[in-house]
N, C-alpha and C positions, 0 to 999 in steps of 0.2 A: 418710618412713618408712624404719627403717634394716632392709634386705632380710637378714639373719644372724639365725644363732642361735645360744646359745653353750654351748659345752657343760657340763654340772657335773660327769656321769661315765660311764664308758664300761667297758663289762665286753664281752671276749671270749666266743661263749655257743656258738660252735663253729671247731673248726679245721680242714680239712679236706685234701685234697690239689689241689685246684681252687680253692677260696677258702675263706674265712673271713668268718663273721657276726661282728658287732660291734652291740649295743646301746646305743646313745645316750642319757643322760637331760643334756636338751637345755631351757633357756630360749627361748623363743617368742613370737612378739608377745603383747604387753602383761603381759610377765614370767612366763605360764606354763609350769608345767611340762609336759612330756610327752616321750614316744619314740622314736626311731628305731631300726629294725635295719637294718642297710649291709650289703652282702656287698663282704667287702675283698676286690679281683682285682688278679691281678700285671697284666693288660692282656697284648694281643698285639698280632700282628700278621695282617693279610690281602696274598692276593696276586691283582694282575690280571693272571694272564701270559697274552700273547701272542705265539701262533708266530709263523712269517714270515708263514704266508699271512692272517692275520689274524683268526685261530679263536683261540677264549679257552679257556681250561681250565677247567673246575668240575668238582668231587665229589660224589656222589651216598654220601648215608648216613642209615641210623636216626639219628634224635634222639628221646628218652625221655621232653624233656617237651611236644613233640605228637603223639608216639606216629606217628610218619613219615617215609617217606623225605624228605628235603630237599636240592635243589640247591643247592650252593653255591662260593664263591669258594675257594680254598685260604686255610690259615687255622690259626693256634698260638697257644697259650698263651706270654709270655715266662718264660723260665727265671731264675729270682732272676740282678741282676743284667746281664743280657744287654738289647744294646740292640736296639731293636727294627727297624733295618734284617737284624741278625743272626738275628731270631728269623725275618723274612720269608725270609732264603734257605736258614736249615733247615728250615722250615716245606714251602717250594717244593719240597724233596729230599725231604723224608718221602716228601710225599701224591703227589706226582705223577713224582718219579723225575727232574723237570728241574733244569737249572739254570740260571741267567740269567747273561749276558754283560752286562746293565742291568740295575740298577734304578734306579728314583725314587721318590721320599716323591709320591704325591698329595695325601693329608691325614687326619686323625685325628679320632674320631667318638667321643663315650661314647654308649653301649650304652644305658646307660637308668638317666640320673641321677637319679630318684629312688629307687634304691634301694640301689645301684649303684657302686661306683669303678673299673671297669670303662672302659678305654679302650684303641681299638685304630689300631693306626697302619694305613692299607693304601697301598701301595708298589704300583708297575707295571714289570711285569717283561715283559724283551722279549729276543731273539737267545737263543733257547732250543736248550739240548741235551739230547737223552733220555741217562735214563741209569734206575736200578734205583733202585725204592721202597722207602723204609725206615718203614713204618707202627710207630707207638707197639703193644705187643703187644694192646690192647684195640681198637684202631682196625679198621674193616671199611669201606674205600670201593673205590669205582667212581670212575675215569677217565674226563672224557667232555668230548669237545671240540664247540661249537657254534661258528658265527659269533657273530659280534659281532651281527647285525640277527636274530638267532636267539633269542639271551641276552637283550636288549633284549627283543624282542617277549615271552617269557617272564615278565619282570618289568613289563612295561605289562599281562601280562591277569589277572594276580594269582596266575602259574603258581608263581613264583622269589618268596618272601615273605620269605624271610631279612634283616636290615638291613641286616647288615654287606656283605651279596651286590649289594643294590639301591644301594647308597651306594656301592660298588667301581666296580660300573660304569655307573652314569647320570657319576660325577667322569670317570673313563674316556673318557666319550664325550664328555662336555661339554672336555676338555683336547684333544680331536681324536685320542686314540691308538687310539680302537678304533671 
């Protein structure tokens, strides 16, 4: 069985400043037709930074669509263009005012392929210096450092639900950096 489908047309049905929908009319098994809508995303990047003493950084922010504060990894949209080791250490200066002396690519995860082209690269950053936050003008976070066995227990009791936050740092731990 061949796993594809192929497209016959494709109409943009919104554009946005964060992404873009895209409608699919798509061949499917056994030569049907039927739809998709995709939301096209430039992709980003996350960051696991770790200070010396081996405390991890996450942000604390409203998200609108589960109506909550949510902990999380630092974390950017890419800017058309820019590559996404680039997006992770403007990203790291926005939200959190550091910057990294390291980094490293740990690995790269889509967000949630079926609907989705959304992928985000997350990077571990480490030999950190404080410096001044440069939050996007809409942006409202909190700074907040835990340990590593703090952050972890967090996302084992189903505190830290975010993916990209669980996926940052279970690689994290599992590479032995945190």
């Amino acid at each position: 069985m061949a796993f594809e489908e192929k497209t016959i047309d494709s109409q943009l049905i919104y554009k946005g400043p964060v992404f873009n929908i895209r409608k699919y009319k798509v061949t499917a098994t056994g030569n049907q037709v039927t739809y998709r809508d995709v939301v096209e995303h430039s992709g980003g990047a996350v960051i696991v930074a770790v200070k010396d003493n081996g405390n991890v950084l996450l942000v604390r922010q409203f998200r609108k669509p589960v109506e909550r504060v949510m902990v999380e990894l630092p974390a950017g949209k890419r800017d058309p263009g820019e590559d996404p080791e680039t997006t992770a250490i403007r990203e790291l200066k926005e939200e959190t005012g550091y910057t990294a002396g390291s980094i490293r690519f740990l690995t790269a995860i889509h967000t949630s392929v079926g609907y989705s082209t959304e992928l985000l690269y997350i990077y571990l950053c480490k030999d950190l210096t404080p410096g001044e936050t440069n939050f996007d003008s809409t942006e409202d976070l909190d700074l907040m450092e835990l340990s590593a066995d703090e952050a972890l227990e967090k996302v084992m009791s189903g505190e830290i639900t975010d993916s990209k936050t669980v996926v940052g740092l279970l690689f994290a731990r599992q590479a032995g950096e945190i």
